[in-house]
TIDREN-871694 format. One line per field, with one value per residue: chain; x, y, z of N, C-alpha, C in turn. Coordinates in steps of 0.05 Angstrom, whole numbers, plus 5000, padded with zeros to 4 digits. Layout:
<rs>
loza [A, ...] .
n.u [X, ...] .
n.v [Y, ...] .
n.w [Z, ...] .
ca.u [X, ...] .
ca.v [Y, ...] .
ca.w [Z, ...] .
c.u [X, ...] .
c.v [Y, ...] .
c.w [Z, ...] .
</rs>
This chain:
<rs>
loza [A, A, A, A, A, A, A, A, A, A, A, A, A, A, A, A, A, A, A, A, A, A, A, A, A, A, A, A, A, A, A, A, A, A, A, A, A, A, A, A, A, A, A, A, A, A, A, A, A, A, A, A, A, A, A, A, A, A, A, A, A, A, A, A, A, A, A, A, A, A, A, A, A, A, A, A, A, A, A, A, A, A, A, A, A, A, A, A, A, A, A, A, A, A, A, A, A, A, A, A, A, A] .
n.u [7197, 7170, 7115, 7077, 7079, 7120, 7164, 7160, 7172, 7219, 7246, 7233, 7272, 7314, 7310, 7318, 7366, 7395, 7382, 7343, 7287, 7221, 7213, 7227, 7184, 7131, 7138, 7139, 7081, 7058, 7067, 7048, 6996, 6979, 6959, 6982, 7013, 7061, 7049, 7030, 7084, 7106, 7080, 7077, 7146, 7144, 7131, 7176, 7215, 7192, 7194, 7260, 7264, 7233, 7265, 7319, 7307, 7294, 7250, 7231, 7175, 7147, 7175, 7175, 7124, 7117, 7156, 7139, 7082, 7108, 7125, 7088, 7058, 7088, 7100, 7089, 7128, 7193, 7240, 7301, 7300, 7340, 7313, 7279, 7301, 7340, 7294, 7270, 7319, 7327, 7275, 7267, 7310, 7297, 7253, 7273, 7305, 7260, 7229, 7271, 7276, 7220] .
n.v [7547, 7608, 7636, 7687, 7673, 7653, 7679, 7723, 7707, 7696, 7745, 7777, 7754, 7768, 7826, 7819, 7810, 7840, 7879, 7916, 7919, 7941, 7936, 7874, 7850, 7872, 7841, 7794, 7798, 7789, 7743, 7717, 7717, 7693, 7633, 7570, 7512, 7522, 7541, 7512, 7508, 7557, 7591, 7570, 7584, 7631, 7651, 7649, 7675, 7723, 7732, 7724, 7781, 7824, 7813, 7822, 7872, 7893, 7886, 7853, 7827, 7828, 7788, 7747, 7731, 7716, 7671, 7638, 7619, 7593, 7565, 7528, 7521, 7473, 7441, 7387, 7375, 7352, 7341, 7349, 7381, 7440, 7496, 7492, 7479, 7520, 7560, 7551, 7559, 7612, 7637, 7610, 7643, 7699, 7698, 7679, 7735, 7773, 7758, 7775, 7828, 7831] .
n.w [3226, 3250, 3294, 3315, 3372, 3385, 3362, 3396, 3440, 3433, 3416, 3469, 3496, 3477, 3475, 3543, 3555, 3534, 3569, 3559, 3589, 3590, 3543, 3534, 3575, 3540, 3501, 3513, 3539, 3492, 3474, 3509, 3490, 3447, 3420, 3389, 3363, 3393, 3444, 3489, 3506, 3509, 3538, 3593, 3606, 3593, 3642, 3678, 3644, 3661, 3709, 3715, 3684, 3730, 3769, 3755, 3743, 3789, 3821, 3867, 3885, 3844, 3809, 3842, 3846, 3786, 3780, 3813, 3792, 3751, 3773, 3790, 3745, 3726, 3761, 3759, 3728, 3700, 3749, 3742, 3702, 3675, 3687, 3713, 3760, 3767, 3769, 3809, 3846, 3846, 3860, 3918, 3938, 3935, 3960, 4010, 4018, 4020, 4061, 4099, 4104, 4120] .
ca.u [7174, 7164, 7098, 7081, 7083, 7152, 7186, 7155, 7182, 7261, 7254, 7238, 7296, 7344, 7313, 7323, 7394, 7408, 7372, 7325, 7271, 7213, 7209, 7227, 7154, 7114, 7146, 7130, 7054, 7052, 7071, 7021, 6971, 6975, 6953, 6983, 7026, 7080, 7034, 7048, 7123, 7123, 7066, 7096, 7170, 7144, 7127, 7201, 7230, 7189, 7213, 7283, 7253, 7233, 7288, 7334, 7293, 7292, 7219, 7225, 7151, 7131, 7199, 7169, 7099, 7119, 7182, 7111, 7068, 7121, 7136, 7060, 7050, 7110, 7095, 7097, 7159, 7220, 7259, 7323, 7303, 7353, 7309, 7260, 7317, 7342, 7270, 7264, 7339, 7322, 7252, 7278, 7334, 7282, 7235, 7287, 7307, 7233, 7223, 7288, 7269, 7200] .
ca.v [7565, 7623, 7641, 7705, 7675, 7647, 7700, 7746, 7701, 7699, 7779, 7786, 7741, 7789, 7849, 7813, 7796, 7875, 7900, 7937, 7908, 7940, 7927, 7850, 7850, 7873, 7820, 7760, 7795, 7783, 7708, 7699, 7721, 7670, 7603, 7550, 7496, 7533, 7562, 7502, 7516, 7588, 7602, 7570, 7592, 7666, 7667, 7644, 7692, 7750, 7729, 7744, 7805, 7839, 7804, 7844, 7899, 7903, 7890, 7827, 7819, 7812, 7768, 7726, 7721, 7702, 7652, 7618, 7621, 7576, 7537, 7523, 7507, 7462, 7422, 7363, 7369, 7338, 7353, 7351, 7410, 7465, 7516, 7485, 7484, 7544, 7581, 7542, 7574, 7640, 7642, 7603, 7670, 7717, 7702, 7689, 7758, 7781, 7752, 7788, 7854, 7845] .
ca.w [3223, 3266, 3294, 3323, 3403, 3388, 3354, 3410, 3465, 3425, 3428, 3491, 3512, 3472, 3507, 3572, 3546, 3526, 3591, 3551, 3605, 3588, 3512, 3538, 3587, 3527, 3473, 3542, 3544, 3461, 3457, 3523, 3477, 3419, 3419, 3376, 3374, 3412, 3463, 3516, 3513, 3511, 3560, 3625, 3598, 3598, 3673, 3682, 3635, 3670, 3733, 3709, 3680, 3746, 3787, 3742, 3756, 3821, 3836, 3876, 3885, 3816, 3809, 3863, 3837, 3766, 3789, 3831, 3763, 3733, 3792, 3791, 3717, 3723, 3789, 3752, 3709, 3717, 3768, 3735, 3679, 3677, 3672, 3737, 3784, 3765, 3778, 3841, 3871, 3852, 3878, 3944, 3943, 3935, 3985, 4045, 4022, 4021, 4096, 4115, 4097, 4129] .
c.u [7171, 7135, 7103, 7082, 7109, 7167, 7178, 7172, 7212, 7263, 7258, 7262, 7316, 7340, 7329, 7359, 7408, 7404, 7358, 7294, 7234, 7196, 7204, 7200, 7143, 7117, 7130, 7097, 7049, 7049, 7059, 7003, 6959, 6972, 6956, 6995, 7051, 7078, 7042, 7078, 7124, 7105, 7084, 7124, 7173, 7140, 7155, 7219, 7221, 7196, 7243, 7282, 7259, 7252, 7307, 7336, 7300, 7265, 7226, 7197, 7135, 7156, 7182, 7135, 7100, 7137, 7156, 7091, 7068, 7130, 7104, 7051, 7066, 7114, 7094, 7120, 7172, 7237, 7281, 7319, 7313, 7340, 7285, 7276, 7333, 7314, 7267, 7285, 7326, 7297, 7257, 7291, 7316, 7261, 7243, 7292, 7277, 7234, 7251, 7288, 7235, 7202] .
c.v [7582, 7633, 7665, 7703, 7666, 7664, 7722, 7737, 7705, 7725, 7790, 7775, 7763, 7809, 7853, 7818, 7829, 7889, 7915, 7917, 7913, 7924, 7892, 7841, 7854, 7853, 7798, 7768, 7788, 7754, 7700, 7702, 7712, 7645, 7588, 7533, 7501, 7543, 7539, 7506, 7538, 7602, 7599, 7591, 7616, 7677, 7669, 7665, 7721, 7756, 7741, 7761, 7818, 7830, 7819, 7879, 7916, 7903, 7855, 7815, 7808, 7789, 7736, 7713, 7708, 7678, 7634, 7612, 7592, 7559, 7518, 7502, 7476, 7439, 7394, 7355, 7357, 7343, 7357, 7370, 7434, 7499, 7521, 7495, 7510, 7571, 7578, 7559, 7609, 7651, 7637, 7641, 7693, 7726, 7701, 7716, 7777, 7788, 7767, 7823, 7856, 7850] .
c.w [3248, 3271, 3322, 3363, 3405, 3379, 3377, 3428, 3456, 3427, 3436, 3509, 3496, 3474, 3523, 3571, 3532, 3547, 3589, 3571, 3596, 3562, 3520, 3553, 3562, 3504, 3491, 3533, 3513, 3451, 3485, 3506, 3451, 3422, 3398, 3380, 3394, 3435, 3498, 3524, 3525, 3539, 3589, 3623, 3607, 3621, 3679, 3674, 3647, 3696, 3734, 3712, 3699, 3759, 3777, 3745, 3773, 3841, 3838, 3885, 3865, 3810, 3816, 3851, 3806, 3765, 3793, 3811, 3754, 3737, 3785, 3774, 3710, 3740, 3788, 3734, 3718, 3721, 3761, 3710, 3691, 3690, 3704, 3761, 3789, 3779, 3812, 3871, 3872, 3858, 3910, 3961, 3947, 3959, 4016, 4039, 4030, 4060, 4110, 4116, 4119, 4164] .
</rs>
């Protein structure tokens, strides 16, 4: 069964996954904006995937502030999810680059 915050969030991943970037941000703000049973999955998920997003981009600030979102929401997960430790390097990556630029 597809509901309209989960088919928004698979969308925006095959955006992300075409490079069509913007289209992929407006599918992420569509399946924040539904609440049902999919809404705990997809909410945190979507800071993660917008992280990508702008990291892709090239805007490492919003990168950095949504990567931190998802670290946030997540702060009790478990440490061994793919998807955690993954957000964790490339936020880490981001922000020594941040601090080396400033």
């Amino acid at each position: 069964m597809y509901t309209p915050d989960y088919s928004s969030y698979l969308i925006a991943q095959c955006y992300f996954e075409k490079g069509e970037f913007e289209e992929a941000i407006r599918e992420v703000r569509n399946a924040q904006n539904y609440y049902d049973e999919f809404h705990a999955h997809i909410y945190p998920n979507s800071f993660y995937l917008l992280g990508k997003i702008y990291d892709k981009k090239g805007d490492p600030q919003l990168a950095i502030q949504n990567y931190e979102k998802f670290l946030d929401l997540w702060e009790d997960a478990d440490k061994d999810l793919p998807d955690l430790i993954d957000a964790k390097k490339r936020f880490a990556k981001l922000k020594e680059m941040s601090g080396k630029g400033s």
